[in-house]
PDB file with one MODEL, atoms N, CA, C and O in Angstrom:
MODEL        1
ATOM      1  N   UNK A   1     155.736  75.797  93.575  1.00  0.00           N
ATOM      2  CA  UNK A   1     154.741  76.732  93.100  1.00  0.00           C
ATOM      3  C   UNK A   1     155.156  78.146  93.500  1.00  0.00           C
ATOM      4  O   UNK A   1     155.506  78.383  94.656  1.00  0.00           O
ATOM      5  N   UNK A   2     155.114  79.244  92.398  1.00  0.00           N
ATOM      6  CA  UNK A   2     155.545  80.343  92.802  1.00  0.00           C
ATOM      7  C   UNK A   2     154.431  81.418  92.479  1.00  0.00           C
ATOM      8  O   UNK A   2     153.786  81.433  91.430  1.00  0.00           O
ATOM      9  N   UNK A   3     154.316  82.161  93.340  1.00  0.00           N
ATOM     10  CA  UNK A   3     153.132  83.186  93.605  1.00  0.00           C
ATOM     11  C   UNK A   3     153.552  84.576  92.913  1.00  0.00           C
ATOM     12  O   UNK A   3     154.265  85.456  93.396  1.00  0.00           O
ATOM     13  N   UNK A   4     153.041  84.549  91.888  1.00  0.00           N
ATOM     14  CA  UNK A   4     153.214  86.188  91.086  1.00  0.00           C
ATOM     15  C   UNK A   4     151.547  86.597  91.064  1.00  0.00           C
ATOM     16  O   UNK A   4     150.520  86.004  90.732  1.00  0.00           O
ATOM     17  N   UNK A   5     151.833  87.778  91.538  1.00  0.00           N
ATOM     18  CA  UNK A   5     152.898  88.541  92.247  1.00  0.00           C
ATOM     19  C   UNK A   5     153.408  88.117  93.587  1.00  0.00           C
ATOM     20  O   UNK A   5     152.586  87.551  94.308  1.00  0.00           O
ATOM     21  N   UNK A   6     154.579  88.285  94.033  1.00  0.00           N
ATOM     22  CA  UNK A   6     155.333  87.901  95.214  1.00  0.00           C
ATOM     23  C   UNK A   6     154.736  88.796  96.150  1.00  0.00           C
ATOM     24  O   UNK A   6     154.406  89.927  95.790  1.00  0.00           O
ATOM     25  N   UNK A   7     154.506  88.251  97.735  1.00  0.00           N
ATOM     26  CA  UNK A   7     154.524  88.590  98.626  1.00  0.00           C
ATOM     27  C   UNK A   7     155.256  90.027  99.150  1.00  0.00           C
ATOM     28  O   UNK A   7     154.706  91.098  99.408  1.00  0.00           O
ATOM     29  N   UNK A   8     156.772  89.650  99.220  1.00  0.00           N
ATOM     30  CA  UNK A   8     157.730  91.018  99.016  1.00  0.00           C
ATOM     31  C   UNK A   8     157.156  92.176  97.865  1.00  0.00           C
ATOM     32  O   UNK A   8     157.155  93.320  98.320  1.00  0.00           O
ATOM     33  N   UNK A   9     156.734  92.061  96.635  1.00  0.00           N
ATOM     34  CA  UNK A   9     156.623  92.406  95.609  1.00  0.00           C
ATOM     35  C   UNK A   9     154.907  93.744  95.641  1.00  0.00           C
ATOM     36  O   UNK A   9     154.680  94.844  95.138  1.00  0.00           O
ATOM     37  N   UNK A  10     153.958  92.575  96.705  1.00  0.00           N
ATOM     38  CA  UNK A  10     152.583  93.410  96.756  1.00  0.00           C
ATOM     39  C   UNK A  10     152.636  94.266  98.409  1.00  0.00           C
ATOM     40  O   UNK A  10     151.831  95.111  98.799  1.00  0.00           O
ATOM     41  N   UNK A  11     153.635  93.818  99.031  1.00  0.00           N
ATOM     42  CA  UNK A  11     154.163  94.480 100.203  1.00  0.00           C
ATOM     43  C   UNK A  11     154.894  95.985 100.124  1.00  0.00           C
ATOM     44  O   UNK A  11     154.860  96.931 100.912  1.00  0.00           O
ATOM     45  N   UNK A  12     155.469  95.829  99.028  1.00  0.00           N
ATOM     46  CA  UNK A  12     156.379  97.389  98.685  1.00  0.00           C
ATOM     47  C   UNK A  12     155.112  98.030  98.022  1.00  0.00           C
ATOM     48  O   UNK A  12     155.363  99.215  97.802  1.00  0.00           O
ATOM     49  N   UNK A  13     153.944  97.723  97.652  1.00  0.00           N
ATOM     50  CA  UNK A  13     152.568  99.046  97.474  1.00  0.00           C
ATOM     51  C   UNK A  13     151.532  98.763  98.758  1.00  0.00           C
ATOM     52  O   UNK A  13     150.504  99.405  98.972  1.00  0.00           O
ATOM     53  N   UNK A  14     151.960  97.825  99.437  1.00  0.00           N
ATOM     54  CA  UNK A  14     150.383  98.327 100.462  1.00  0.00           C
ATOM     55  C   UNK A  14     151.408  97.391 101.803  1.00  0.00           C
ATOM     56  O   UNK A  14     151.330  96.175 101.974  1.00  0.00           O
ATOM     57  N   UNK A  15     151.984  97.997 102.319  1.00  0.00           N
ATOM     58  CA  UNK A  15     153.275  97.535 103.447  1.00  0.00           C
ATOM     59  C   UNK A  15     152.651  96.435 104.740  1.00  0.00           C
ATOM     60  O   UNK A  15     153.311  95.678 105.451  1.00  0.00           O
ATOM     61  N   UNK A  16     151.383  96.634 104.735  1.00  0.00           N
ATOM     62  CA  UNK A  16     149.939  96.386 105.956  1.00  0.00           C
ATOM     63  C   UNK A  16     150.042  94.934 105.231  1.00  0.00           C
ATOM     64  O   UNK A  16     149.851  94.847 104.018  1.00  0.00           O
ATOM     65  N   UNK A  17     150.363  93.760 106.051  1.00  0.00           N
ATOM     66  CA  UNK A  17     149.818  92.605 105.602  1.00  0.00           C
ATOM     67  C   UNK A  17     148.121  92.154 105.474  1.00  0.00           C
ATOM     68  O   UNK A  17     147.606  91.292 104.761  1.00  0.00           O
ATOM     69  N   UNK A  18     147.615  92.925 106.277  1.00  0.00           N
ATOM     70  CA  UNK A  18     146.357  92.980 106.975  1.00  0.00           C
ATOM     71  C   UNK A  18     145.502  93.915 106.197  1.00  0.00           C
ATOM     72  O   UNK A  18     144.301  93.772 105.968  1.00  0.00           O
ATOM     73  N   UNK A  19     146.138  94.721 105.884  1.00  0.00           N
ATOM     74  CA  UNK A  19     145.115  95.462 104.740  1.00  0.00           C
ATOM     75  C   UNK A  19     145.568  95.209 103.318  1.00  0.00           C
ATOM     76  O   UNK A  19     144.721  95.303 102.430  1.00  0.00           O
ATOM     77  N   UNK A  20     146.525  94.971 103.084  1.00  0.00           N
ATOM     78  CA  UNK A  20     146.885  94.415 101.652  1.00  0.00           C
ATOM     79  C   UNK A  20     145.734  92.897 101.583  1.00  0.00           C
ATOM     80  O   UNK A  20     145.433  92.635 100.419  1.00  0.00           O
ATOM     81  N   UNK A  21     145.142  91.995 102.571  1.00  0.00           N
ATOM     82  CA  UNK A  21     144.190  91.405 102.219  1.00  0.00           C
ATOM     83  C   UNK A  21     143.014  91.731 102.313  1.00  0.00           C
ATOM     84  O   UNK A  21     141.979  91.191 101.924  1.00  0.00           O
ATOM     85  N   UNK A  22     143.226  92.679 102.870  1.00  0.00           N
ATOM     86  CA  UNK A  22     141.703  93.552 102.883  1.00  0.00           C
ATOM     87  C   UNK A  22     141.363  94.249 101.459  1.00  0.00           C
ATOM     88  O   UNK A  22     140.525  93.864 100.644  1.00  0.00           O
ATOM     89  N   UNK A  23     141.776  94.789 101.413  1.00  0.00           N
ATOM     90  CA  UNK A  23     142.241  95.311  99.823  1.00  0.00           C
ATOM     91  C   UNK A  23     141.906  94.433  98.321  1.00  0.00           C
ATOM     92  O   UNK A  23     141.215  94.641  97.324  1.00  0.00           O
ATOM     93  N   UNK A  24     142.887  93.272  98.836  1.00  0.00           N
ATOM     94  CA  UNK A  24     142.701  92.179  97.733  1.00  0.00           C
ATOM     95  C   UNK A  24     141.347  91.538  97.421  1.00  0.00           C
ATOM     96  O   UNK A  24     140.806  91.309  96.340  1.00  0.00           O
ATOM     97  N   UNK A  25     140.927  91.299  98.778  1.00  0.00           N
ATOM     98  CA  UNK A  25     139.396  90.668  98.858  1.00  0.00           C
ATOM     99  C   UNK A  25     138.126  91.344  98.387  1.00  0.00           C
ATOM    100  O   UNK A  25     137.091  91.009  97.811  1.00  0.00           O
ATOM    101  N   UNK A  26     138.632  92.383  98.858  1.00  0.00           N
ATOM    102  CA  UNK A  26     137.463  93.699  98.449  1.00  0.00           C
ATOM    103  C   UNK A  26     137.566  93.818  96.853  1.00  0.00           C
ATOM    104  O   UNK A  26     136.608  93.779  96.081  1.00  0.00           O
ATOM    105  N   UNK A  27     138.724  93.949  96.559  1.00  0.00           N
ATOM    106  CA  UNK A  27     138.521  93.945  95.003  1.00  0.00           C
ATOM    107  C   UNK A  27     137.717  92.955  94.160  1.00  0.00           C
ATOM    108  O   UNK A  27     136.871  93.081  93.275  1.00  0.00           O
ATOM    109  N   UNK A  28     138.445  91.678  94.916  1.00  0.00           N
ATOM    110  CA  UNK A  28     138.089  90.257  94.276  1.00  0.00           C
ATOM    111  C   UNK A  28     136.570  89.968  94.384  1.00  0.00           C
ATOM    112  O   UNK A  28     136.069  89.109  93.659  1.00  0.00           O
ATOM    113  N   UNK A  29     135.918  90.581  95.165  1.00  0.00           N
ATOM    114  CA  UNK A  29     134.539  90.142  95.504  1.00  0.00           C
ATOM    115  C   UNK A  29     133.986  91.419  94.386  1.00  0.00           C
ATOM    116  O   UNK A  29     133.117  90.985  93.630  1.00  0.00           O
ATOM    117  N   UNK A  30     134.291  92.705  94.187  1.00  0.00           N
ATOM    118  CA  UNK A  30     134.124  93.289  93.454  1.00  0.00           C
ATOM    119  C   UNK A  30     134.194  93.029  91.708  1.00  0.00           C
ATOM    120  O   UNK A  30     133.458  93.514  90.848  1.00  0.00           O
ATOM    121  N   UNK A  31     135.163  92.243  91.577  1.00  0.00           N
ATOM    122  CA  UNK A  31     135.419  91.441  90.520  1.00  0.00           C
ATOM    123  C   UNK A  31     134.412  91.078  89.990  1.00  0.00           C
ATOM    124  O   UNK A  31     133.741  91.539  89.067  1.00  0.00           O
ATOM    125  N   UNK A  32     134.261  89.598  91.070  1.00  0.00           N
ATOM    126  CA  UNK A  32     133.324  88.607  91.236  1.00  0.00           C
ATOM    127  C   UNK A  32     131.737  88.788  90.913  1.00  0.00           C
ATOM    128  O   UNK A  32     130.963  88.130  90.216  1.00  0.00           O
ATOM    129  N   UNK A  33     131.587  89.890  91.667  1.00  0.00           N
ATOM    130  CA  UNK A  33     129.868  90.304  91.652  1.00  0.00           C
ATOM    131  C   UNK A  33     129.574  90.887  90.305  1.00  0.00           C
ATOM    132  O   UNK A  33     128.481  90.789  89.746  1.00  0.00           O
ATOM    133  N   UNK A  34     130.984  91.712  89.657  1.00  0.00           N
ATOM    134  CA  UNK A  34     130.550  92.128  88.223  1.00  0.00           C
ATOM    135  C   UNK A  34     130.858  91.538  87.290  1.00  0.00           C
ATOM    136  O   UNK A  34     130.919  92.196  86.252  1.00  0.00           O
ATOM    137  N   UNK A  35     131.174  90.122  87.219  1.00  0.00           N
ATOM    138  CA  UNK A  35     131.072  88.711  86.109  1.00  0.00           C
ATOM    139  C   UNK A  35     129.772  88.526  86.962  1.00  0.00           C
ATOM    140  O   UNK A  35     129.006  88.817  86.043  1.00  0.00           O
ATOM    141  N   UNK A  36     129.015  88.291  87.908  1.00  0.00           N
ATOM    142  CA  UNK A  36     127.486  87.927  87.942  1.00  0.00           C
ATOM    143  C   UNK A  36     126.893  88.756  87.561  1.00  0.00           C
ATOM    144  O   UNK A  36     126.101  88.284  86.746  1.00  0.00           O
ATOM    145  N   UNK A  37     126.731  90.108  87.677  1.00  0.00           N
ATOM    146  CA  UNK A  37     125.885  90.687  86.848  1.00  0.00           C
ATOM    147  C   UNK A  37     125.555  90.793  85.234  1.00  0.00           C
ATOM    148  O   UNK A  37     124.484  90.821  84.628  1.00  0.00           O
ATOM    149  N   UNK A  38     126.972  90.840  84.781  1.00  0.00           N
ATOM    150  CA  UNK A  38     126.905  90.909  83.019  1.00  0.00           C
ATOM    151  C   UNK A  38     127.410  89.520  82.860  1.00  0.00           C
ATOM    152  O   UNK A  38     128.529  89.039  83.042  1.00  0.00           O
ATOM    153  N   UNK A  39     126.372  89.050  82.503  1.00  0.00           N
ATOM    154  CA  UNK A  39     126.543  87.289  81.921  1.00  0.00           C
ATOM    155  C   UNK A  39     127.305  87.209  80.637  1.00  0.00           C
ATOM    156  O   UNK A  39     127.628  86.122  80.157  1.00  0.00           O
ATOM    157  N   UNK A  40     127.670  88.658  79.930  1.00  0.00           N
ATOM    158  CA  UNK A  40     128.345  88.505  78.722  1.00  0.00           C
ATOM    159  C   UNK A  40     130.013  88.775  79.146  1.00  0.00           C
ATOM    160  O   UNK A  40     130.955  88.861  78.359  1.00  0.00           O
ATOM    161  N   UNK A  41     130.043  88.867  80.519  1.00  0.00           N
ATOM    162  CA  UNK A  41     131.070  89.019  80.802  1.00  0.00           C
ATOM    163  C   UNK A  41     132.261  87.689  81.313  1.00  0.00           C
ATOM    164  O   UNK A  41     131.874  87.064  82.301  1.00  0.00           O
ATOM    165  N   UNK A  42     133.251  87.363  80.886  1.00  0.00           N
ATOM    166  CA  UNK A  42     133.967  85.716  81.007  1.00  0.00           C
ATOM    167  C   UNK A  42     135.040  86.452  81.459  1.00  0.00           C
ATOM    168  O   UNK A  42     135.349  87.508  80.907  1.00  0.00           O
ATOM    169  N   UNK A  43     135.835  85.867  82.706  1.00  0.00           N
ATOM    170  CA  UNK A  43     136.337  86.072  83.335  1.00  0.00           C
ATOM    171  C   UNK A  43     137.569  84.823  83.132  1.00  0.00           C
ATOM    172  O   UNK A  43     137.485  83.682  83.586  1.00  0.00           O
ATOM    173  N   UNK A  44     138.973  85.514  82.140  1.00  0.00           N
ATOM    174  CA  UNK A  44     139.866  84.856  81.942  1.00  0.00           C
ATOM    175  C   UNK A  44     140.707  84.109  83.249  1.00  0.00           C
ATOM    176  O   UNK A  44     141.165  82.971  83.151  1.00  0.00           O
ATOM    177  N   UNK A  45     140.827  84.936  84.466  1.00  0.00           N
ATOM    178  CA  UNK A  45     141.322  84.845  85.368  1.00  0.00           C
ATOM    179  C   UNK A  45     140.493  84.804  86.280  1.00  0.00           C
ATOM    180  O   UNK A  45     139.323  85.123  86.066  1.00  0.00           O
ATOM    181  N   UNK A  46     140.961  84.367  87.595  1.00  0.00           N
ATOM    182  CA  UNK A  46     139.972  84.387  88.886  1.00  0.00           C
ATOM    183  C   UNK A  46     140.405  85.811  89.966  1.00  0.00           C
ATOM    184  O   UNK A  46     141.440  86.300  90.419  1.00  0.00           O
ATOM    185  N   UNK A  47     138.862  86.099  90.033  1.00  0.00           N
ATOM    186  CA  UNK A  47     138.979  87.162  90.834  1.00  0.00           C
ATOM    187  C   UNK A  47     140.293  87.566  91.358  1.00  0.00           C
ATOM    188  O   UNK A  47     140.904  88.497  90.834  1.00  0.00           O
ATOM    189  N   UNK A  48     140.891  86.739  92.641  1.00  0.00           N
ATOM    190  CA  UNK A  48     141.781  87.264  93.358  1.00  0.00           C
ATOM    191  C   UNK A  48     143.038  87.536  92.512  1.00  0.00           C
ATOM    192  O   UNK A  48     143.684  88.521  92.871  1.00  0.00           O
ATOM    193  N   UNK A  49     143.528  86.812  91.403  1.00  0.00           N
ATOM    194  CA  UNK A  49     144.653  86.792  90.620  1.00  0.00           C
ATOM    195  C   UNK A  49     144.258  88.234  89.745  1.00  0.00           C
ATOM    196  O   UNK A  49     145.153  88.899  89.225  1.00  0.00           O
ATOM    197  N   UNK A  50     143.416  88.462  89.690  1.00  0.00           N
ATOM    198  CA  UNK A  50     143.023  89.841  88.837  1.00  0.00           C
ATOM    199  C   UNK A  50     143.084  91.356  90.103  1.00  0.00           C
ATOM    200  O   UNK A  50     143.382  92.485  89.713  1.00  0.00           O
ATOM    201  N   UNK A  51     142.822  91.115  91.237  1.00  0.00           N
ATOM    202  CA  UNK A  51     142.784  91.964  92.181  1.00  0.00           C
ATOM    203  C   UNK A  51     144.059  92.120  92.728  1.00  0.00           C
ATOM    204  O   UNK A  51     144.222  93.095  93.461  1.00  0.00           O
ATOM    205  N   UNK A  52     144.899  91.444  92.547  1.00  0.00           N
ATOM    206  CA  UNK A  52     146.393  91.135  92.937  1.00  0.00           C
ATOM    207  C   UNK A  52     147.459  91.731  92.053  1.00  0.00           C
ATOM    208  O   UNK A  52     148.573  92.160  92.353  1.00  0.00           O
ATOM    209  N   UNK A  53     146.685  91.634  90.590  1.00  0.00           N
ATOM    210  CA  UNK A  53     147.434  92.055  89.437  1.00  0.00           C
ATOM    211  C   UNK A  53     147.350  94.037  89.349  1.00  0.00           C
ATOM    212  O   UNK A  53     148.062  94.920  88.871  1.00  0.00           O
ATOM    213  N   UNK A  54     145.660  93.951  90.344  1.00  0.00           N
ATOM    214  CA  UNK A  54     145.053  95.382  89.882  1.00  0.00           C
ATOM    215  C   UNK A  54     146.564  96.742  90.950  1.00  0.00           C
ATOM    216  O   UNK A  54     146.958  97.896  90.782  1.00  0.00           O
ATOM    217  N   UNK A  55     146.886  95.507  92.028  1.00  0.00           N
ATOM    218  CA  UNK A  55     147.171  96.304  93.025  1.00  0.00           C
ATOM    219  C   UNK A  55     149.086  96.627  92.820  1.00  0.00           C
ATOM    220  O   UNK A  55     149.911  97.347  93.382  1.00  0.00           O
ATOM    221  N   UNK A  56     149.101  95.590  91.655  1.00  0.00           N
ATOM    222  CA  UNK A  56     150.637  95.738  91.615  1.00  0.00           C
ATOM    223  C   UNK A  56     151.005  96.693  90.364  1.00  0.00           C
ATOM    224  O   UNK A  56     152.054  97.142  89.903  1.00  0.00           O
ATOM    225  N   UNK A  57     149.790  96.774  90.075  1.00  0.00           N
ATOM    226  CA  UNK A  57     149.896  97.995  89.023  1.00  0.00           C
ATOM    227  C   UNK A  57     149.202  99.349  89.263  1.00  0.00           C
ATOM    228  O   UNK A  57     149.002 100.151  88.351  1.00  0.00           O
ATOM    229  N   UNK A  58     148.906  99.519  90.329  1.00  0.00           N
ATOM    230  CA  UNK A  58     148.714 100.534  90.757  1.00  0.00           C
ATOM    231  C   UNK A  58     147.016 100.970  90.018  1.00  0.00           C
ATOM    232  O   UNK A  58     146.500 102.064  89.791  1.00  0.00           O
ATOM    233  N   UNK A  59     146.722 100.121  89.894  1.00  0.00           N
ATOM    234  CA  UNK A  59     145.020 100.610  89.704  1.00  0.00           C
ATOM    235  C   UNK A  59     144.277 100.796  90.862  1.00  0.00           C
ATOM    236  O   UNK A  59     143.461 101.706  91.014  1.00  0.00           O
ATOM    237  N   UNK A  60     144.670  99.578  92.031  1.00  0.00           N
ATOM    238  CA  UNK A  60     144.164  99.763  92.575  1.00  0.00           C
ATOM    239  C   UNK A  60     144.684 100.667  94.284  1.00  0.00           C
ATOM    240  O   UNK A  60     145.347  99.881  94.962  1.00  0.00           O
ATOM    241  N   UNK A  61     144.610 101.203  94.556  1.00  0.00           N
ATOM    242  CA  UNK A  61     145.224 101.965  96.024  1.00  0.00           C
ATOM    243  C   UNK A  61     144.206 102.566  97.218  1.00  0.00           C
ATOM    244  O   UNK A  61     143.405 103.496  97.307  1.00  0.00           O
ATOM    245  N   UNK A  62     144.718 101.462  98.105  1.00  0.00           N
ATOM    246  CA  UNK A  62     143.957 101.953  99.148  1.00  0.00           C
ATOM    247  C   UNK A  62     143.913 103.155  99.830  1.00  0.00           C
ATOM    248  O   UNK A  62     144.977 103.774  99.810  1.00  0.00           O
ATOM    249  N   UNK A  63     143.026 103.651 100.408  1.00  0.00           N
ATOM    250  CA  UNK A  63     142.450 105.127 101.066  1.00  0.00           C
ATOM    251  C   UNK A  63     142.751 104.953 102.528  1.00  0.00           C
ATOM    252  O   UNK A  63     142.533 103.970 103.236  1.00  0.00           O
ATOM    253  N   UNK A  64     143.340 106.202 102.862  1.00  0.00           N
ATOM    254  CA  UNK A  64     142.540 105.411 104.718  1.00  0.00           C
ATOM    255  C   UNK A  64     141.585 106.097 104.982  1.00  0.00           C
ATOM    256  O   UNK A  64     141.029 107.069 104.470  1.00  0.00           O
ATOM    257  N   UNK A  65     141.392 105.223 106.212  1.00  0.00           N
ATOM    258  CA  UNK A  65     139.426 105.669 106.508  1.00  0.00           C
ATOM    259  C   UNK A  65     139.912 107.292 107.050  1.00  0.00           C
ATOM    260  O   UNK A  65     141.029 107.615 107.455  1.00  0.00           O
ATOM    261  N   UNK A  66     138.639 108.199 106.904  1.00  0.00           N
ATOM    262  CA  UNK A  66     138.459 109.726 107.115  1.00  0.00           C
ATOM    263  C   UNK A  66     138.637 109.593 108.240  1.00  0.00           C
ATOM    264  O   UNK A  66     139.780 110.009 108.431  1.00  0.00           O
ATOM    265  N   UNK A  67     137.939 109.042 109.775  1.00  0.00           N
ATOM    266  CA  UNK A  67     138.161 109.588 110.797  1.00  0.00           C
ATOM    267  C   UNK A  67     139.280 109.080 111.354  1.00  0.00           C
ATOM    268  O   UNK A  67     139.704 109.761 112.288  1.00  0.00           O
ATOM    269  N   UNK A  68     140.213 107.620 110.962  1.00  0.00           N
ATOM    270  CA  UNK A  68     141.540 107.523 111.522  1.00  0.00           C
ATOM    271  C   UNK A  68     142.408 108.273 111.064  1.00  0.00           C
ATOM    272  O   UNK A  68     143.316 108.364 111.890  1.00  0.00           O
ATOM    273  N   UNK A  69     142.695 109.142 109.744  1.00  0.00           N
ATOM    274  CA  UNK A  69     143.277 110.217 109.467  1.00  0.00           C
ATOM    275  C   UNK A  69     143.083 111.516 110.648  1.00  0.00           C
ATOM    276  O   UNK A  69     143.992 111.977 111.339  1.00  0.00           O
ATOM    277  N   UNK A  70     141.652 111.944 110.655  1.00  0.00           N
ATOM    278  CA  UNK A  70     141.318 112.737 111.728  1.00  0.00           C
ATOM    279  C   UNK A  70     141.774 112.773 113.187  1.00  0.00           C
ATOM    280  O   UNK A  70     142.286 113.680 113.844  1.00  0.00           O
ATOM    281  N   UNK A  71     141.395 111.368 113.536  1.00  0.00           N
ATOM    282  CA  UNK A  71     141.758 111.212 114.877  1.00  0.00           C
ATOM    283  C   UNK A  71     143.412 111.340 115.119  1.00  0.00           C
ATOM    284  O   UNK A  71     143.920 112.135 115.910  1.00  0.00           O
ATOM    285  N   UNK A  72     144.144 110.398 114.280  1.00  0.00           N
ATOM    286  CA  UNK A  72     145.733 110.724 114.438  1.00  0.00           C
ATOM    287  C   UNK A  72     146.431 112.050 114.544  1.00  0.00           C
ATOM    288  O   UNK A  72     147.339 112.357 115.315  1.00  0.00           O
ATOM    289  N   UNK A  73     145.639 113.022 113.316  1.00  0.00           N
ATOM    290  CA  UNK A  73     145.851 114.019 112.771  1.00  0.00           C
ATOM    291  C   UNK A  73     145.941 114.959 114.476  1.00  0.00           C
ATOM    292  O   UNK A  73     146.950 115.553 114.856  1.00  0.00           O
ATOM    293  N   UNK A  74     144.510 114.856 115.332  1.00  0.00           N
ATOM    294  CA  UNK A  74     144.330 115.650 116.697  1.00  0.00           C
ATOM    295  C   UNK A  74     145.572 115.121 117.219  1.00  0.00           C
ATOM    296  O   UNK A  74     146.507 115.893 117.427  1.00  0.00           O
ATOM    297  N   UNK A  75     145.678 113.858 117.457  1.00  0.00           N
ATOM    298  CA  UNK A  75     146.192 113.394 118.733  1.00  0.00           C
ATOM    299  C   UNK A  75     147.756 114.106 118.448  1.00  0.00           C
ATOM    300  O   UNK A  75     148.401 114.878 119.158  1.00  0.00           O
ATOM    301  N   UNK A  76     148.030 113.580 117.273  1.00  0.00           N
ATOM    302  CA  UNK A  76     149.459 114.485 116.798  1.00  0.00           C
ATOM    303  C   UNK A  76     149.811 116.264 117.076  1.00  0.00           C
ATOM    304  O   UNK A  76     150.953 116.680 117.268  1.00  0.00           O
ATOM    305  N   UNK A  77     149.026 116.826 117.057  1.00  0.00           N
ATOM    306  CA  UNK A  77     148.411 118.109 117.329  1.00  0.00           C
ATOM    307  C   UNK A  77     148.432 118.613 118.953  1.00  0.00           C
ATOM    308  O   UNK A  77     148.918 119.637 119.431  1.00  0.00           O
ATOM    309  N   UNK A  78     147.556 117.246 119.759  1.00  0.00           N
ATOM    310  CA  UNK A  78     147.774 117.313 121.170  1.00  0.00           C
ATOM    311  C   UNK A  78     149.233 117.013 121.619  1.00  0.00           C
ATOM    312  O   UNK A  78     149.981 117.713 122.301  1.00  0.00           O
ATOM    313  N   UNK A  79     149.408 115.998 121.156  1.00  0.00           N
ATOM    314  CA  UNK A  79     150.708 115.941 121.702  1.00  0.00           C
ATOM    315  C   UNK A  79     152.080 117.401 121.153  1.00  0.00           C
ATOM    316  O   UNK A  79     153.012 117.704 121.898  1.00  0.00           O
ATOM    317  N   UNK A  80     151.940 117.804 120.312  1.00  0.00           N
ATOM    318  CA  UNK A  80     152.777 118.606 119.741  1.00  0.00           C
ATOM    319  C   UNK A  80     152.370 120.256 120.788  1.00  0.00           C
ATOM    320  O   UNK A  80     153.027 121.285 120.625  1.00  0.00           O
ATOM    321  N   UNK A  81     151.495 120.177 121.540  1.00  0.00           N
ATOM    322  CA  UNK A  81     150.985 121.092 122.186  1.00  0.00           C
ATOM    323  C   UNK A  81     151.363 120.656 123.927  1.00  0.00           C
ATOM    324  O   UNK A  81     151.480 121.410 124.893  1.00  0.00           O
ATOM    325  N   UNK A  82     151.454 119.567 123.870  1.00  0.00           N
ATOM    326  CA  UNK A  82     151.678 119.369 125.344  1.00  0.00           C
ATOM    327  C   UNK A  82     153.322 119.186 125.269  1.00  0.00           C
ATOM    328  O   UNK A  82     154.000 119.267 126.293  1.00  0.00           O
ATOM    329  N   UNK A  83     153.738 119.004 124.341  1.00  0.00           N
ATOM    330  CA  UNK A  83     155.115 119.592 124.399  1.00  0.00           C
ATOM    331  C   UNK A  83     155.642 120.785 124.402  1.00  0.00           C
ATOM    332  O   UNK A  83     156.463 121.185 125.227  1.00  0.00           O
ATOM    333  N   UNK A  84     155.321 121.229 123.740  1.00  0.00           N
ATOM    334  CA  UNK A  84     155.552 123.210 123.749  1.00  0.00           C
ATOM    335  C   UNK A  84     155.261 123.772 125.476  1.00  0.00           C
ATOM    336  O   UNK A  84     155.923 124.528 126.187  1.00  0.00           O
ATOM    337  N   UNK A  85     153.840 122.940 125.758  1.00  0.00           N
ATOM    338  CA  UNK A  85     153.479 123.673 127.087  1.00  0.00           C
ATOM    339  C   UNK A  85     154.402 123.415 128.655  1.00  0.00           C
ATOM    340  O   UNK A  85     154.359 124.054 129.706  1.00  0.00           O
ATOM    341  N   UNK A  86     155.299 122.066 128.211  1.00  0.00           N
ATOM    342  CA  UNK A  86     156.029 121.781 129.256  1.00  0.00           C
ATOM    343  C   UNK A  86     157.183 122.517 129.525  1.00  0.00           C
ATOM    344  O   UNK A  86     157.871 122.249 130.510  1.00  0.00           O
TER     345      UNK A  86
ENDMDL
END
């Protein structure tokens, strides 16, 4: 059994094994909840194979969260300052 998209394949757009399923799931449940809402809606594929497909085509791309941008952003900043000061 072979998994398309490949592992290697959804790794070269979201490198994070750990958030590449974070990612996937979030979509897939997103999927999911909007075939329950519109009952006129039929869902050729299953969620995750559609959230998998979304991410290797670049529909879908993860964000990072605002304050771990922030926080890195200082600490990078501090440190770039406690170097200069030594």
């Amino acid at each position: 059994m072979m998994l398309y998209p490949s592992m290697s394949d959804l790794l070269k757009k979201i490198p994070n094994r750990y958030a590449l399923v974070n990612v996937a799931a979030k979509r897939a449940r997103d999927i999911a909840a909007r075939a329950e809402e519109d009952t006129e809606l039929h869902l050729e594929e299953k969620p995750v194979s559609m959230a998998l497909d979304d991410i290797m085509n670049d529909r879908i791309v993860p964000a990072e969260p605002k304050e771990e941008a922030e926080t890195m952003t200082e600490q990078a900043e501090e440190t770039a300052e406690d170097g200069e000061q030594q």
